[in-house]
Structures are given as structure tokens and as C-alpha cells.
DSSP file (Angstrom, degrees, kcal/mol; ACC not computed):
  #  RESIDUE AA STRUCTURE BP1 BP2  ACC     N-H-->O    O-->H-N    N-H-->O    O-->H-N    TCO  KAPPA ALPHA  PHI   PSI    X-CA   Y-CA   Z-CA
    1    1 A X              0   0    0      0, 0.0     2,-0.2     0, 0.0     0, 0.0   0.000 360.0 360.0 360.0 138.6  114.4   41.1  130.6
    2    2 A X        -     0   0    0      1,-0.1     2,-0.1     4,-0.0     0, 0.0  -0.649 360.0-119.7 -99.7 145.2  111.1   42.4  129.6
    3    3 A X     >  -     0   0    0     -2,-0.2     4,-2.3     1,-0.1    -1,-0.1  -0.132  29.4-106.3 -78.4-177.1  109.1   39.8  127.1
    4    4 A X  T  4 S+     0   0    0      2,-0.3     4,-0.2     3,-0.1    -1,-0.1   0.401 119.6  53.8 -90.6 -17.3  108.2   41.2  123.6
    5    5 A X  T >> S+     0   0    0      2,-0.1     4,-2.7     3,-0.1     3,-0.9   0.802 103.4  58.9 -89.7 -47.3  104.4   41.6  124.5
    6    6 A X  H 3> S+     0   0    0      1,-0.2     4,-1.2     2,-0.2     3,-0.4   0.957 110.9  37.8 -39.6 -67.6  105.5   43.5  127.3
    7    7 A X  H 3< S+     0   0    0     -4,-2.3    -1,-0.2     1,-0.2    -2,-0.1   0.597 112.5  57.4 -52.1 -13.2  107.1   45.9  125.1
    8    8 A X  H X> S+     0   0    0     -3,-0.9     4,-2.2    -4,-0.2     3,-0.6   0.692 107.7  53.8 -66.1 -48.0  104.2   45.6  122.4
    9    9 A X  H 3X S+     0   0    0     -4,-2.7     4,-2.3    -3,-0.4    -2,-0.2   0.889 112.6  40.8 -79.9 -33.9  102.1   46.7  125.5
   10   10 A X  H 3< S+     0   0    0     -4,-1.2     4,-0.5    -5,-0.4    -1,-0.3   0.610 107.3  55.2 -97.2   2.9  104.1   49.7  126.1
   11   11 A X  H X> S+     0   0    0     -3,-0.6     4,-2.4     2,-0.1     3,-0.9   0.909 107.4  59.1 -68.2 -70.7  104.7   50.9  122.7
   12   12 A X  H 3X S+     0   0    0     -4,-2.2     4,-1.0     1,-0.2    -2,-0.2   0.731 108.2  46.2  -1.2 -61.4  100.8   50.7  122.9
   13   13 A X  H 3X S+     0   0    0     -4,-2.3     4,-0.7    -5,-0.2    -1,-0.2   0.857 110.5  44.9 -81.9 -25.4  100.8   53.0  125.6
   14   14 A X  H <> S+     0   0    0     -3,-0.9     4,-1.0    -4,-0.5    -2,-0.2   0.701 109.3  54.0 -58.6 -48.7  103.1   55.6  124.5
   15   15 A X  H  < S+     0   0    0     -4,-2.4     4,-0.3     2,-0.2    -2,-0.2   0.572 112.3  54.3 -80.1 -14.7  101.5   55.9  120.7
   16   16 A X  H  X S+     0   0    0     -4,-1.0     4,-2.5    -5,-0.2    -2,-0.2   0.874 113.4  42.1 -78.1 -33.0   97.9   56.4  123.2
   17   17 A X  H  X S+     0   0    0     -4,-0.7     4,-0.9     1,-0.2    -2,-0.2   0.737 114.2  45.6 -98.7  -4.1   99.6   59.2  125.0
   18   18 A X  H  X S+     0   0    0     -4,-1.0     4,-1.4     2,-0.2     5,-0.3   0.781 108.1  56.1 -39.4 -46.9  101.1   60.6  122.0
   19   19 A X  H >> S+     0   0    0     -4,-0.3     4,-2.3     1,-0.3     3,-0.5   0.939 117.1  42.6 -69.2 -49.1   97.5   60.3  120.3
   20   20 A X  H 3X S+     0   0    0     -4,-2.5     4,-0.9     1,-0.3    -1,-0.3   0.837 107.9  52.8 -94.1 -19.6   96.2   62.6  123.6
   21   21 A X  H 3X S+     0   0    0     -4,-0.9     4,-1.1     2,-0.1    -1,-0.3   0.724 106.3  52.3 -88.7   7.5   98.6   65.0  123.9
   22   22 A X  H <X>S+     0   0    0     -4,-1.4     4,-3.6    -3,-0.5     5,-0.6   0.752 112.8  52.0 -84.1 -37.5   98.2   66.1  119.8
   23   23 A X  H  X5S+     0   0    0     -4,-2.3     4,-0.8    -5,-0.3    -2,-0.1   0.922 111.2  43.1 -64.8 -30.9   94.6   66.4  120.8
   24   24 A X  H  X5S+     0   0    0     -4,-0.9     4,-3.3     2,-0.2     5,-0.3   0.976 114.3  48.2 -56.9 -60.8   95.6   68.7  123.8
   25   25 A X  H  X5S+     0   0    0     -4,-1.1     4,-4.1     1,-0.3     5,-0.4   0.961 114.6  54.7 -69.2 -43.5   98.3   70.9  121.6
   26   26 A X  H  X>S+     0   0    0     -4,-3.6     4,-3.0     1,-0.2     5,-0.6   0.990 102.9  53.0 -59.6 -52.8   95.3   71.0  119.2
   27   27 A X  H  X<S+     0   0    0     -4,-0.8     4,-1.9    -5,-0.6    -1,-0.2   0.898 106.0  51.2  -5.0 -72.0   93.2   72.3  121.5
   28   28 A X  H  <5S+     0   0    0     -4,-3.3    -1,-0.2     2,-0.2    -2,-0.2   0.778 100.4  57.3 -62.0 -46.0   95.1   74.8  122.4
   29   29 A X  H >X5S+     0   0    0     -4,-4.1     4,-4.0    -5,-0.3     3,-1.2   0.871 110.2  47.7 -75.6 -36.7   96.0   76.3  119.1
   30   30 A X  H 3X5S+     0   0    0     -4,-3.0     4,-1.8    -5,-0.4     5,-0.2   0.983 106.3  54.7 -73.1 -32.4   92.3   76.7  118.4
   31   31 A X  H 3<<S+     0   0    0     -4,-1.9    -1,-0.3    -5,-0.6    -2,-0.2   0.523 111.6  49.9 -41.3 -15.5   91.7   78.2  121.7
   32   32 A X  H <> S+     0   0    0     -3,-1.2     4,-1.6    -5,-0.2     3,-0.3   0.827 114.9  37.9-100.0 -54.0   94.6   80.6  120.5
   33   33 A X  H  < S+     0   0    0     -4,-4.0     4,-0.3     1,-0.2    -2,-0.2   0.844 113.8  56.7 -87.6 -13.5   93.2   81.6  116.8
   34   34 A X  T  X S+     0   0    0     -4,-1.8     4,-0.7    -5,-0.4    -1,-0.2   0.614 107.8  45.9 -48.9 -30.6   89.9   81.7  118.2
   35   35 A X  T  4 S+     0   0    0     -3,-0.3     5,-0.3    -5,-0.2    -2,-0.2   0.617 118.6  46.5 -85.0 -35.8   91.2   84.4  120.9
   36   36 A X  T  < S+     0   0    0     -4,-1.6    -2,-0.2     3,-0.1    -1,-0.2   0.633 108.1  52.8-100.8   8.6   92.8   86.1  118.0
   37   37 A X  T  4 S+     0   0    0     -4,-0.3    -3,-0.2    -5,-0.1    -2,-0.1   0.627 116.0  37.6 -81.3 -44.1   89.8   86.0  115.7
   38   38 A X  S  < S+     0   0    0     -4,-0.7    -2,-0.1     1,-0.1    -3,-0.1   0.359 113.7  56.9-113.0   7.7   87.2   87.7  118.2
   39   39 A X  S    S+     0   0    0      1,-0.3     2,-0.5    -5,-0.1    -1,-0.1   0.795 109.9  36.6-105.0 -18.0   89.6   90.2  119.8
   40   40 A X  S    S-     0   0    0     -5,-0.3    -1,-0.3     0, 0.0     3,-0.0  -0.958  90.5-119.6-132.0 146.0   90.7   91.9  117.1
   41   41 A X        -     0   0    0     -2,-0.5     2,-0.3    -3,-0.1    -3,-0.0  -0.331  32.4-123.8 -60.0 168.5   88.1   92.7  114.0
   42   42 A X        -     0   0    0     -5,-0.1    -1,-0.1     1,-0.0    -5,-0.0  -0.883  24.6-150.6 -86.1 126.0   89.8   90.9  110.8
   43   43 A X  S    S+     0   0    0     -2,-0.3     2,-0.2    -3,-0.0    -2,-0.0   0.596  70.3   9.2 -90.9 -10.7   90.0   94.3  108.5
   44   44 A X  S  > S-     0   0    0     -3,-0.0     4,-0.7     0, 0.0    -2,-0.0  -0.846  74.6-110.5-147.2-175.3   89.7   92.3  105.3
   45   45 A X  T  4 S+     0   0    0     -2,-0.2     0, 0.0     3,-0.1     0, 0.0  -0.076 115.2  67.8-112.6  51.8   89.0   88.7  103.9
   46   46 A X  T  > S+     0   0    0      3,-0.1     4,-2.1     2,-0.1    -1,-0.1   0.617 106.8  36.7-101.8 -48.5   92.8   88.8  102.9
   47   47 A X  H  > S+     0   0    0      1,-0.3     4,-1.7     2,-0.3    -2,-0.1   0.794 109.6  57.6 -86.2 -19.3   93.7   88.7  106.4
   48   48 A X  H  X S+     0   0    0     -4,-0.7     4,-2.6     2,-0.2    -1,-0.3   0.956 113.9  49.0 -67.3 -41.2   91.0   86.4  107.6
   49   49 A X  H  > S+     0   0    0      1,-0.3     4,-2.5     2,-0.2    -2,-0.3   0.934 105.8  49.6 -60.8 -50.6   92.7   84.3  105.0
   50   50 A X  H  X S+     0   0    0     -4,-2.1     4,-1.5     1,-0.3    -1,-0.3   0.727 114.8  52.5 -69.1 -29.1   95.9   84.7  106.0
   51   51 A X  H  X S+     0   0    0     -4,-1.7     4,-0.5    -3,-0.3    -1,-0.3   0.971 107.8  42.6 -15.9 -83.2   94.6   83.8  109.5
   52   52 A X  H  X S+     0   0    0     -4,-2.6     4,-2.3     1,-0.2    -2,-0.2   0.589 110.2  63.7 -91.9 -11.6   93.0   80.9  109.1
   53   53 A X  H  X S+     0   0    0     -4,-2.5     4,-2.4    -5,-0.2     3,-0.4   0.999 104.6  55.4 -53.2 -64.8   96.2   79.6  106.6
   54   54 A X  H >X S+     0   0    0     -4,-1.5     4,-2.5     1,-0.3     3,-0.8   0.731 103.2  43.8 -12.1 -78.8   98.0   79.9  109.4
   55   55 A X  H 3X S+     0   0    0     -4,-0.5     4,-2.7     1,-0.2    -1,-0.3   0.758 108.9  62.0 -47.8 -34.8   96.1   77.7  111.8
   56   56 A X  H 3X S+     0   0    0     -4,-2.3     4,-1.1    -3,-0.4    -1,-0.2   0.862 105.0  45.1 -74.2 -16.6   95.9   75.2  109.1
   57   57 A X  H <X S+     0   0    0     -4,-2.4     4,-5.0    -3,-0.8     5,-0.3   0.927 113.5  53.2 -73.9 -47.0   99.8   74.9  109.0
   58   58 A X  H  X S+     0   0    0     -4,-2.5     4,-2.1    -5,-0.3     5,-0.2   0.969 110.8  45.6 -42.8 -70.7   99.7   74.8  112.8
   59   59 A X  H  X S+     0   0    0     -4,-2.7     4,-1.0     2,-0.2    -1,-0.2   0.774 112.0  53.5 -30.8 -47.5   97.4   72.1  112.7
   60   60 A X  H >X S+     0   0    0     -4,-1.1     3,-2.1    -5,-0.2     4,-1.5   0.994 101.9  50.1 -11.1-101.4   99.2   70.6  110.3
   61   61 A X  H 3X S+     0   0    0     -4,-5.0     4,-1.5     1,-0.3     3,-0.2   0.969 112.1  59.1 -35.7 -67.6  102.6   70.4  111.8
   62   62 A X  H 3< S+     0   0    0     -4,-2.1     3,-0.4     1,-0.3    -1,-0.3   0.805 103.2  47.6 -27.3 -37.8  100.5   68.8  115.0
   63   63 A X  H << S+     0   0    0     -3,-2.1    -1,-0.3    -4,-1.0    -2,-0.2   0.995 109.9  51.0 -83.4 -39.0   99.1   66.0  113.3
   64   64 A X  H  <        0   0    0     -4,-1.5    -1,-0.3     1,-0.4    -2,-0.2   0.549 360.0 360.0 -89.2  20.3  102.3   64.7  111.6
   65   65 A X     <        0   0    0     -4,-1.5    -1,-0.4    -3,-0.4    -2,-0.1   0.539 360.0 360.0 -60.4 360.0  104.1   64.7  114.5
């Protein structure tokens, strides 16, 4: 039977690799609207808005995960 610091310790480790793979997934998505930002012009600042709303919901969702 594993002691209660022992499971403290691995809680610990789990909530660190959580903590690095939201920085990953973020990552990724800006690496993504950034790819869709300079390859295709934005024809207005409607759609640059509608863009970058986008990414902020994406971002979003990531963190409260």
C-alpha cells in the first residue's frame, strides 16, 4: 500500500505533466493560426476578427482543461 505522501508526490507529477502538455497543445494552435494568418491575405478586419476570436476560444478551451 502506497503511503499518502507517495500519492501527494504523484498527484504532483501528473498536475506537472498536465501543466506541459497544455503548453504543448498551445503551442500548437498558435503555430496553426499563425500558418493560417500568413498564407492566406485576411480580406477584411471582419475576418481577421473572426480569426483571432477563434484562437481565443481555442486557447480558452486549453487552459480550463
Amino acid at each position: 500500500m502506497k503511503s499518502m505522501s507517495q500519492i501527494e508526490y504523484h498527484i504532483d507529477e501528473l498536475l506537472r505533466e498536465k501543466e506541459i502538455l497544455k503548453k504543448v497543445e498551445i503551442e500548437v494552435k498558435v503555430a496553426e493560426f499563425t500558418r493560417i494568418l500568413t498564407e492566406q491575405s485576411t480580406k477584411d478586419e471582419e475576418e481577421l476578427k473572426r480569426i483571432l476570436m477563434m484562437m481565443a476560444r481555442d486557447l480558452r478551451n486549453i487552459v480550463e482543461q
